[in-house]
N, C-alpha and C positions, 0 to 999 in steps of 0.2 A: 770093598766092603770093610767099614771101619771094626773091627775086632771085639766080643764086648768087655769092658770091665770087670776087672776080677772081683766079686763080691768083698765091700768095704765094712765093717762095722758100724752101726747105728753112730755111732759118737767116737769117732778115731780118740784116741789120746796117745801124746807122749809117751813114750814106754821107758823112756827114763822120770818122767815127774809120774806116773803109775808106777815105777818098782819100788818107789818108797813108799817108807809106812805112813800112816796117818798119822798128825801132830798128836804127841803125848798127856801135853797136859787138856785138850778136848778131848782126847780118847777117854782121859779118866774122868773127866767130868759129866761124861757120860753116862758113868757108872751111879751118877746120882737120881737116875731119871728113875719117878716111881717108888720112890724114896723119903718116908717121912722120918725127922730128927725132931723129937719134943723138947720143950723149951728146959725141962730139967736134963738134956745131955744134947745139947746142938752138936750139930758138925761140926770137928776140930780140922778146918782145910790145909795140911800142911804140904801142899802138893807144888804149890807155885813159889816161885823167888821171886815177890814184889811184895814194894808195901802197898797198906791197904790205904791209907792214912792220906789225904791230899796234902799238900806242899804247905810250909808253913806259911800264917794268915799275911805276913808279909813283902813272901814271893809273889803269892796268889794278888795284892792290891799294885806290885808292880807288871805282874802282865796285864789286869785289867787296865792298868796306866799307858801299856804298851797298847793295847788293843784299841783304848777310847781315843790318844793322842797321835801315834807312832803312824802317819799313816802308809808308809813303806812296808812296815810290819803287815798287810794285807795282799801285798804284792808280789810277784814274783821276787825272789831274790838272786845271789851269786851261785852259782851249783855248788861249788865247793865252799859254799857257807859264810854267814855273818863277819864279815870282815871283823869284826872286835870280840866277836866270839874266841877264830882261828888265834889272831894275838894273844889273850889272855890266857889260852891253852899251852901254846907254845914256851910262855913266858912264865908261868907256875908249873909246867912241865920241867923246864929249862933249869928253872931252881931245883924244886925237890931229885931231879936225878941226877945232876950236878955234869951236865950235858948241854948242847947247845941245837935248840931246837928255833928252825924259822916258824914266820906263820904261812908262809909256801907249803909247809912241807905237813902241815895240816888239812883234813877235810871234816868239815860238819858232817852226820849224815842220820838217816829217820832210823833213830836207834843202833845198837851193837850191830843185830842182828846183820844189817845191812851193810855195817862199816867190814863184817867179816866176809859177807857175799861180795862185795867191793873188789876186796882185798883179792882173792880166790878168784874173781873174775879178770884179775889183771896175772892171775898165774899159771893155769893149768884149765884145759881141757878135756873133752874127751880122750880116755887111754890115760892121763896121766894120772896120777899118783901123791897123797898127801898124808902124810904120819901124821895120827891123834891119838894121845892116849886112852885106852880103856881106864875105866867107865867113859866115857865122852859125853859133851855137851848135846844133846840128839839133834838140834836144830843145823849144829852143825855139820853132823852127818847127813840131815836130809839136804842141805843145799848142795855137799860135793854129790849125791847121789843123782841128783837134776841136773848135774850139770856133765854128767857120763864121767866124772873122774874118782880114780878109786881110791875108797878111805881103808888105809894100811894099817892097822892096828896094832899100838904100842903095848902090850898088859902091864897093867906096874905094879901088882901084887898086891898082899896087904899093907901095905905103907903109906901104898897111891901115889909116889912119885916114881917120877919116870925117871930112865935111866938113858942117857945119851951114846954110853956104849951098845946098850942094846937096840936104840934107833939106827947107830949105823949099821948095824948089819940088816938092817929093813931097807937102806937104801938102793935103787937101781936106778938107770938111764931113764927111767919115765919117772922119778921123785920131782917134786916140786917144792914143795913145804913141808916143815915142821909146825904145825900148832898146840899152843901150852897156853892152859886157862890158867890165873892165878890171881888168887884163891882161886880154889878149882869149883865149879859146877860140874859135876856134880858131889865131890867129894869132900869139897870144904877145907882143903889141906893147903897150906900155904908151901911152895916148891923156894925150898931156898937159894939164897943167890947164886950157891956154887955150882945146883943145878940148872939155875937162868944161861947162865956164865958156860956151863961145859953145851949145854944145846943151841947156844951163840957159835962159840968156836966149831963146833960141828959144823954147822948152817953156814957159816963162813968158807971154812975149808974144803966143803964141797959144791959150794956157788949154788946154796940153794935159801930160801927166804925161809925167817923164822916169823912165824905169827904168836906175838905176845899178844891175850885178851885179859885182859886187867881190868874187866868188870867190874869188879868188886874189891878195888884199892883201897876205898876208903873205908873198908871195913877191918883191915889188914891189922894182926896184933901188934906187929912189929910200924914204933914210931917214924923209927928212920924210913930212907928207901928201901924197896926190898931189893933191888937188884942198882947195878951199874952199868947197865947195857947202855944206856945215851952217851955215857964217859967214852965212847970208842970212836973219834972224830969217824969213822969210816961206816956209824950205825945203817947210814942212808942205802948202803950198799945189799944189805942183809935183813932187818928189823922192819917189821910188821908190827905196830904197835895200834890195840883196838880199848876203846874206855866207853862207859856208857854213864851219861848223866840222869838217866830215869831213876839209878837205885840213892844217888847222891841227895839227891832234892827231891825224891818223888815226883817225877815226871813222866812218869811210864805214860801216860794218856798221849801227850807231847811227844811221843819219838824223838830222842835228839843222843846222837852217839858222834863219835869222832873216832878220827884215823890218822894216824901218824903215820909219815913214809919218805922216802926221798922224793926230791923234787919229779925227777923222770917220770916216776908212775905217776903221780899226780894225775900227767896229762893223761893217763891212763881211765884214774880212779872218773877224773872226769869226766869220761867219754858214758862209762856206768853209769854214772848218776844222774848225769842228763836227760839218758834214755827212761831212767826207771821212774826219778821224780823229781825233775829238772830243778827241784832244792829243796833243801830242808825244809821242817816245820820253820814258819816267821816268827811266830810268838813265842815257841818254843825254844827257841836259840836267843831271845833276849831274855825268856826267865832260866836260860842257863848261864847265862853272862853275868843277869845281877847274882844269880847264887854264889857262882864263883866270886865276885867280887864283895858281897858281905853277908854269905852266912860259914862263914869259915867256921867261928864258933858253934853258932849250933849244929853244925855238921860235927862238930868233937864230943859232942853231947851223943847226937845219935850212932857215934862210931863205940862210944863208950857201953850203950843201951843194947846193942847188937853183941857186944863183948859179955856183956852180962849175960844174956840169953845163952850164946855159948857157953858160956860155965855153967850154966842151969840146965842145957843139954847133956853137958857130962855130967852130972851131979844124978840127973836123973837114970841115965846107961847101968848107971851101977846098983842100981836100984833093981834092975832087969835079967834074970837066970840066964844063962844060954847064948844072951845076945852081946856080939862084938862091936863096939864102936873102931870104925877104920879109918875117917876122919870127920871133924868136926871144927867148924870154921866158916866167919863171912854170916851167907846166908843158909848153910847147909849142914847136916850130919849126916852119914853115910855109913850104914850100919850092916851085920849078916846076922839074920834074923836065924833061931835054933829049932822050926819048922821042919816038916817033912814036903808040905806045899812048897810047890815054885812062889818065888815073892807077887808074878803077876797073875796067878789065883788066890794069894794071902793075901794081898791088897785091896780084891773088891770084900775077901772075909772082913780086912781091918773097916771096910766103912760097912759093912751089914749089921758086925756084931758090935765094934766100936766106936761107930760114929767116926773114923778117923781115915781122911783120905790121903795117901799115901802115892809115890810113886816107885814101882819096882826096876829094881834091880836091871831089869830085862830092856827098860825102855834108853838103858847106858852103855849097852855090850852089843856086840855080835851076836846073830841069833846061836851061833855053835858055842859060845863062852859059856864055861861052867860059874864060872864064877857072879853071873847075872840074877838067875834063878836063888841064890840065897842071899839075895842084897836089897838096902831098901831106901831110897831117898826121903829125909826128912827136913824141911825146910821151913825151917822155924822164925823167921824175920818178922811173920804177918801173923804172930800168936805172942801174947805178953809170956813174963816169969807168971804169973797166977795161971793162964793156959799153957804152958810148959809143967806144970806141976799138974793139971788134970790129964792131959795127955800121957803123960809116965803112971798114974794112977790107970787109968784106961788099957796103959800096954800090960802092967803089973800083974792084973787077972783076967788077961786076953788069953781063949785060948780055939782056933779056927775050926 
């Protein structure tokens, strides 16, 4: 007599992709539902880091040039991406870090997002172990949370850089990786090179992979390189390097991210990306190739425009009683609001009583981390200097 089954649940699921939370910025977008904003005081959306703005009229008539003519551009492509894409990366990569990068040792892939699950998927599994600094990027806490490996928690005070001494004592036999966002998401602080530099050497001397996410480079105050990690002929050994072309050229619709590594993963990265989307965006990775190849200049324009905004973020901080700016930078400021509310019960107040959607503090920390509950992300890329100056107007005589 065959034995009967143990009573299953309606709908099994993963118990590692059910232990995490639900994406942050639909969590708050949710917060709008049933919610009318009059045309004298709209919603100021400062929640997300992208633009709003479609790609200049110029890129836009060369993918339709790619889409009407290109007829490859339709079809399957190489997993690890546009053969002329990978070259021109490698090869403006190779100049500005003053490093020697192949187009081997590059992969296209559908957005950051994926070039970081990529990355992570060629390092660590369940039981293992990956140091991220608090506040953290939350997307990339949900992917090590799916994937059973535990995210180690750097705190880096009010300064928001991290500290590489205090990484190594977070190190154990189950460590895998360091990852450092810069400019940081969520904090906006740019980590300087002697900080790139000491959590290289780290990463090195204990044979473990450093993940550099470089998002948001081209936003970067600083002209030169910000670091010298490629100058280390033996980068290949150590260096995770992660960039995203969507905040470049406005291509977020496009997914198109890349990955920098040594050759050996590669064969790794590939195995990933076959499985998941056997290649990149097609059109997408030609209107990332002619960007890179001629909108250098107005990319110095929009790097200039995003700088402005920053200084019009702190200009307005100080306008604000109570409230600390902890950094500011890229597409981000990152602030600790002078509230008695936790920031993610002040957040849905900021959009009831001021139109203004915000994300907290809470959706970058630990849920034990005190330091979440008084913090607030503000994300200013997708609001001009004239909605920079209503939004400080708005915090000015907020009160929850």
């Amino acid at each position: 007599m065959i034995a009967p089954i143990a009573q299953r649940p309606a709908h099994p699921l993963n118990a590692q992709m059910a232990g995490t939370f639900a994406p942050p910025v639909m969590e708050a977008r949710r917060w709008l539902e049933g919610m009318h904003f009059p045309a004298e005081r709209p919603l100021l959306n400062v929640s997300q880091a992208a633009p709003i703005a479609p790609p200049p009229l110029a890129l836009r008539q060369a993918l339709a040039e790619a889409a009407l003519n290109d007829d490859s551009a339709h079809l399957y492509g190489p997993v690890l991406g546009y053969a002329p894409l990978r070259a021109e990366l490698a090869q403006q990569w190779s100049t500005a870090y003053g490093g020697t990068i192949h187009p081997d040792q590059v992969a296209i892939t559908a957005g950051c997002n994926q070039a970081f699950c990529a990355a992570i998927a060629t390092l660590a599994g369940t039981g293992d172990q990956v140091i991220v600094p608090t506040p953290w990027y939350f997307n990339h806490k949900m992917w090590l949370d799916m994937q059973g490996v535990e995210t180690v928690a750097l705190p880096t005070g009010p300064s928001l850089i991290p500290d590489a001494e205090h990484a190594a004592a977070l190190i154990t036999q189950a460590t895998r990786a360091i990852v450092l966002v810069s400019p940081n998401n969520p904090g906006g602080v740019e980590y300087p090179a002697e900080t790139l530099a000491a959590f290289y050497r780290l990463a090195q001397s204990r044979g473990l992979a450093l993940i550099v996410d470089e998002t948001y480079r081209d936003f970067d105050t600083r002209s030169a390189a910000p670091h010298a990690l490629f100058s280390d002929t033996d980068w290949p050994q150590t260096l995770i390097h992660l960039y995203s072309f969507s905040k470049a050229y406005r291509l977020t619709g496009h997914r198109v991210g890349a990955l920098v590594a040594g050759q050996a993963r590669m064969a790794e990265i590939e195995k990933f990306l076959d499985t998941v989307t056997i290649c990149p965006n097609q059109l997408g990775q030609r209107a990332a190739l002619w960007g890179m190849q001629n909108l250098g200049a107005w990319l110095a324009e929009e790097r200039l425009e995003i700088l402005a905004r920053s200084a019009a973020m702190r200009q307005g901080f100080a306008r604000l009683e109570g409230w600390r700016l902890l950094g500011c930078g890229a597409y981000f400021a990152y602030a600790e609001h002078p509230f008695v509310l936790p920031s993610n019960v002040l957040s849905r107040a900021l959009v009831q009583k001021a139109h203004v959607l915000t994300l907290p503090g809470t959706m970058f920390t630990p849920s034990n981390d005190t330091a979440g509950p008084r913090q607030i992300r503000i994300a200013f890329a997708n609001i001009d200097r004239t909605e920079i100056a209503t939004l400080f107007d708005r915090l000015v005589g907020f009160a929850p």
